[in-house]
C-alpha positions in Angstrom: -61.9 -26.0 7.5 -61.4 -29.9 9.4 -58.0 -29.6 8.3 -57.4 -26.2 10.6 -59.7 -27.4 12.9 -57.8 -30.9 13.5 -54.4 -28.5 13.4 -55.5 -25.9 15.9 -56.9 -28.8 18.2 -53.4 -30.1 17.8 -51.9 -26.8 18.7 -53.7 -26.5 22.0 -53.1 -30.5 23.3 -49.6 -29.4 23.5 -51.1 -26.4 24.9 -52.8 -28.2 28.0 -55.9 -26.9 26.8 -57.8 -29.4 24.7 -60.0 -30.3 27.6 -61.7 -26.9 27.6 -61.8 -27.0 24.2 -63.9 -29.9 24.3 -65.4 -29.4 27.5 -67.1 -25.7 25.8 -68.3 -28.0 22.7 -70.0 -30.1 24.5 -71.4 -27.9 26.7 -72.5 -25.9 24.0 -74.9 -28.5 22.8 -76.1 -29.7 25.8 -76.5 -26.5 27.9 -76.9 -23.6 25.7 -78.4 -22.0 28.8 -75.6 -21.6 30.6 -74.0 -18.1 29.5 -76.9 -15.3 28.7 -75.4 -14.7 25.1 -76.0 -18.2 24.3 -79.9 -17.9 24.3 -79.8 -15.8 21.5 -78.9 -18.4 19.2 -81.6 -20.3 17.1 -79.4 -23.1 15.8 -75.7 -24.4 16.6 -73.4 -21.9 15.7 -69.6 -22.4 14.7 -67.3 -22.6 18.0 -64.3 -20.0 18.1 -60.8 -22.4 18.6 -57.9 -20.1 19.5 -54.3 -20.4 17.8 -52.1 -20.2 20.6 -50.0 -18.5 18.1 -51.0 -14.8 18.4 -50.8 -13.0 21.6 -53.4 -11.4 23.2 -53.3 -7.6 22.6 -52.8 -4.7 25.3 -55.7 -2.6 25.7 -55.5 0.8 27.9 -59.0 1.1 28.5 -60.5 0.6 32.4 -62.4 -2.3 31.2 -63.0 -4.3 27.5 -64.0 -7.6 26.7 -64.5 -9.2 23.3 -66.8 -11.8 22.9 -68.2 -14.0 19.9 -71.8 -13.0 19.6 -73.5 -15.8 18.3 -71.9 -18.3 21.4 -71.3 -16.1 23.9 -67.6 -16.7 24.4 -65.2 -14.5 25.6 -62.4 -14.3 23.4 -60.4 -11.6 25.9 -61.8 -9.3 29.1 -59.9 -6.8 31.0 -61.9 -6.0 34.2 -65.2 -7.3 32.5 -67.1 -7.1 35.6 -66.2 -3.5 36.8 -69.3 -1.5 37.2 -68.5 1.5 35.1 -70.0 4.8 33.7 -71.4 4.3 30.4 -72.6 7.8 29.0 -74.4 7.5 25.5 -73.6 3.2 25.2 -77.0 3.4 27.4 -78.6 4.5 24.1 -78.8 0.7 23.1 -80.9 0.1 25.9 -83.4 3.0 25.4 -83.6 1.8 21.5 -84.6 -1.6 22.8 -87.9 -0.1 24.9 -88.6 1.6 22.0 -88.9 -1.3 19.9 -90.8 -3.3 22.3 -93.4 -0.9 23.0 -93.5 0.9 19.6 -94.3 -1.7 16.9 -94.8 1.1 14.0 -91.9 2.8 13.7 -93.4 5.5 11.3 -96.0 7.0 14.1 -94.9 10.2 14.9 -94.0 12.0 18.3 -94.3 15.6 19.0 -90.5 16.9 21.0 -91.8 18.3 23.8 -90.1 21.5 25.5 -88.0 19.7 28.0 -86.9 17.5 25.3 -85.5 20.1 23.3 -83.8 21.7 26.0 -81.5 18.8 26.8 -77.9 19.1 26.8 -74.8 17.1 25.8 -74.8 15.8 22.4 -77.9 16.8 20.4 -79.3 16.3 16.9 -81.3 20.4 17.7 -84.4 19.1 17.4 -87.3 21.8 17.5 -89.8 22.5 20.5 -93.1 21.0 18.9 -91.2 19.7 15.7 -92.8 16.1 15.1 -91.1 13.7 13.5 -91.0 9.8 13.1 -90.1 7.2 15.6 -87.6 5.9 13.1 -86.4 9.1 12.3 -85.8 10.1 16.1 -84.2 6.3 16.4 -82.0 7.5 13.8 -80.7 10.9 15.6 -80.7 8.7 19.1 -78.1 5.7 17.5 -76.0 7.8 15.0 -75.8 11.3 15.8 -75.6 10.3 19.8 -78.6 12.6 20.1 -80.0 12.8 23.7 -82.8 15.3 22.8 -83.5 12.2 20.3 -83.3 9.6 23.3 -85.3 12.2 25.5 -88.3 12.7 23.1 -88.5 8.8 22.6 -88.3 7.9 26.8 -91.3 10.8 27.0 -93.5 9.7 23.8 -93.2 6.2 24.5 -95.2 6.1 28.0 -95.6 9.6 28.4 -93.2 9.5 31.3 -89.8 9.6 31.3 -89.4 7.7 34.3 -91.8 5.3 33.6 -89.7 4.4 30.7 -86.8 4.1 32.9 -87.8 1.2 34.9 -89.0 0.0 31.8 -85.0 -0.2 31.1 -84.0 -1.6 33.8 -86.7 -4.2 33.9 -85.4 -5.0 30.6 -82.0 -5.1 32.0 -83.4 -8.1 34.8 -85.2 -9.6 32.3 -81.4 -10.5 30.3 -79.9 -11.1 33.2 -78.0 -8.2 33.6 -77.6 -7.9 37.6 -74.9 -5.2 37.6 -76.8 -3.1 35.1 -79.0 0.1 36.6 -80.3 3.0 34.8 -81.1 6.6 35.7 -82.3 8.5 32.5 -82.8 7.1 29.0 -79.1 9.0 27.1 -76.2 8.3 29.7 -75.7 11.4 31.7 -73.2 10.4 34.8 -75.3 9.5 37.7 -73.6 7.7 40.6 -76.6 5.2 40.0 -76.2 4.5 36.5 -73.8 2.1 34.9 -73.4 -0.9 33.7 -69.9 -3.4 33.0 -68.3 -4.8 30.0 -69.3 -8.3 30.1 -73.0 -7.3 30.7 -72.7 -4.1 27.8 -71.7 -6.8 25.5 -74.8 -9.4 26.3 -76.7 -6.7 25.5 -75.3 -5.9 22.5 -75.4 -9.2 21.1 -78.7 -9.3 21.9 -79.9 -5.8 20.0 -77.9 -7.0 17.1 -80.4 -9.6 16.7 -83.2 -7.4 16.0 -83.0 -6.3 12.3 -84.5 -2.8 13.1 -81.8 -2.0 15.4 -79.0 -3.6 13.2 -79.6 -1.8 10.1 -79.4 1.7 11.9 -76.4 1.1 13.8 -74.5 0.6 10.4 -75.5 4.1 9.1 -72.7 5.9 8.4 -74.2 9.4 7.0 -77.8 9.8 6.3 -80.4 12.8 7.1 -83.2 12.8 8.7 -87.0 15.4 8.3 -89.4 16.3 10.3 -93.1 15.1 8.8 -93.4 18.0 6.7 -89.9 17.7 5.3 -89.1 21.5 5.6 -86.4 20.2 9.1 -83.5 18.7 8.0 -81.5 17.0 10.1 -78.1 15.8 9.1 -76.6 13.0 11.1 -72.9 11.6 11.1 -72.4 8.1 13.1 -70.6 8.5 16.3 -68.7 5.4 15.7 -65.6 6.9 13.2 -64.7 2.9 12.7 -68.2 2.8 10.7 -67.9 3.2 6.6 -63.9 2.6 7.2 -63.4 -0.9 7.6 -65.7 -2.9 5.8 -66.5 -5.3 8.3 -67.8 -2.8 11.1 -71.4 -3.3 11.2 -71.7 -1.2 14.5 -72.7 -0.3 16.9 -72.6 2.7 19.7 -70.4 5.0 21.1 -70.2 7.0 24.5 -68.7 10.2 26.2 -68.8 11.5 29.6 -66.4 13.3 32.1 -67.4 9.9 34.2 -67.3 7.3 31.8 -64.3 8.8 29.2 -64.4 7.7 25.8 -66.4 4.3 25.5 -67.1 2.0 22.8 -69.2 -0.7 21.9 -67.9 -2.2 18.3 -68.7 -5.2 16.3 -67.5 -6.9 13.2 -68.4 -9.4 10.7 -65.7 -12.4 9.9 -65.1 -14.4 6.7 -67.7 -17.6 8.5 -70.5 -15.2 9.1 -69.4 -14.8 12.6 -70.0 -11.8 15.2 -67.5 -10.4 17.1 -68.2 -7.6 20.0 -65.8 -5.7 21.7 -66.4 -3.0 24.4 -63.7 -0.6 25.5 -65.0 1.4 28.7 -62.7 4.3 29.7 -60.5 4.1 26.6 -57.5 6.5 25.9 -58.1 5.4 22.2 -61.1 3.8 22.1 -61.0 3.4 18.2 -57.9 2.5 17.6 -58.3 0.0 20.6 -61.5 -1.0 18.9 -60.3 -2.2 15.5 -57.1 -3.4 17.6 -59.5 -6.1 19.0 -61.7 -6.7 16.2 -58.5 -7.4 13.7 -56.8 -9.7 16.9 -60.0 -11.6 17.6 -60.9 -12.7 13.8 -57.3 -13.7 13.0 -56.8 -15.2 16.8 -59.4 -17.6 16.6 -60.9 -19.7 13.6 -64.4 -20.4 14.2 -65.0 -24.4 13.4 -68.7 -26.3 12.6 -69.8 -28.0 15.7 -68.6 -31.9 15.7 
């Protein structure tokens, strides 16, 4: 590992860009405050080094960014900061509430009428059917299920729009300032949105919460009600999930506004997260494992000096 890292430091001298190199190691130690996603770590956490050598990849999407979860660092952005539609990506969001305010994730919730009744993508859950709060996660963050997300905004507070300002003082609480919310699953709404750069702070930070991260990875599971007589099979959204090893998540999202979205992240050979988000995306998984594949062979992540 020092031997790549003394070559790759090498590599960008003659590159003119050793100063930043060193300039984001130091700063690293001594200001860990000063990008959101860097508050999230507990400890020092290897620094990505770019080779020179590989070229950054074309994307097609409106926006993307790619980012090294545990620093914060942004590998490659495209429009990061372009206040977008995000559809069903807002998911991530209502699953955070959820966690904060629900602490036993095996209390139940009754769907209520409305809930049942919502359009879009839906897991067809039941008027009166009750089921688990981890169960209902489950249809929410794999199956895409805004009847899911909808039963969870109403049984958390009782209030669905009580549990969106709930989101979006959650949002102000991470910092994200061009982050709003309008309902709790991602229907377009002028008012609702959200960028790349700020999708992918969140993201890093819900990938922290073990909860969250083991659902996200589901590929294929189903789901009962508390009786176990509804069955409720659920697919993951994410088609990258189950067929590249190192996908560990995490959400997908479709709307006539926002087009075919993607949040994605993957686990390298040093432990390391990388996030990519793809917002608008002709291609969004082959974009997604485009950026995944560039950003763990781009960069070599090296121990801190």
């Amino acid at each position: 590992m020092k031997t790549v890292a003394i070559f790759l430091i090498v590599i960008n001298f003659f590159t003119g860009s050793l100063n930043s190199i060193k300039d984001s190691l130091i700063s690293s130690v001594t200001d860990p405050a000063q990008n959101p996603l860097r508050t999230l770590a507990t400890a020092l956490k290897p620094e990505p080094v770019r080779n020179p050598l590989y070229k950054d990849p074309t994307v097609r999407a409106t926006s993307a960014i790619v980012v090294d979860a545990d620093t914060g660092k942004v590998l490659l952005s495209k429009n990061p900061d372009e206040r977008l539609a995000i559809a069903s990506i807002t998911k991530i969001m209502t699953a955070m509430v959820v966690l904060r305010y629900k602490t036993n994730l095996e209390n139940t919730l009754t769907v209520s009428g409305a809930a049942a009744k919502v359009g879009g993508s839906q897991m067809y859950l039941l008027e009166n059917e009750t089921m688990t709060i981890k169960n209902l996660m489950k249809g929410m963050l794999i199956d895409s299920a805004n009847d899911a997300a909808y039963a969870l905004a109403e049984g958390t507070f009782g209030n669905v729009d009580r549990f969106v300002d709930a989101m979006d003082r959650y949002a102000n609480e991470l910092g994200l300032t061009n982050t709003h919310f309008t309902n709790s699953y991602g229907a377009d709404d002028v008012a609702h949105f959200s960028t790349a750069r700020e999708l992918a702070t969140l993201t890093a930070y819900a990938m922290k919460n073990e909860i969250f991260r083991s659902i996200v990875s589901i590929q294929k599971t189903t789901v009962t009600d508390i009786t176990g007589k509804i069955k409720h099979n659920l697919e993951n959204t994410n088609k990258l999930i189950g067929k590249y090893l190192n996908v560990i998540g995490v959400k997908t999202g479709t709307t006539e506004e926002a087009g075919a979205s993607l949040v994605v992240a993957a686990k390298g050979n040093s432990n390391q997260t990388v996030i990519a988000v793809l917002l608008n995306s002709p291609a969004r998984f082959e974009e997604g494992q485009t950026l995944l594949d560039w950003a763990l062979k781009a960069y070599t992540w090296i121990e801190p000096l």
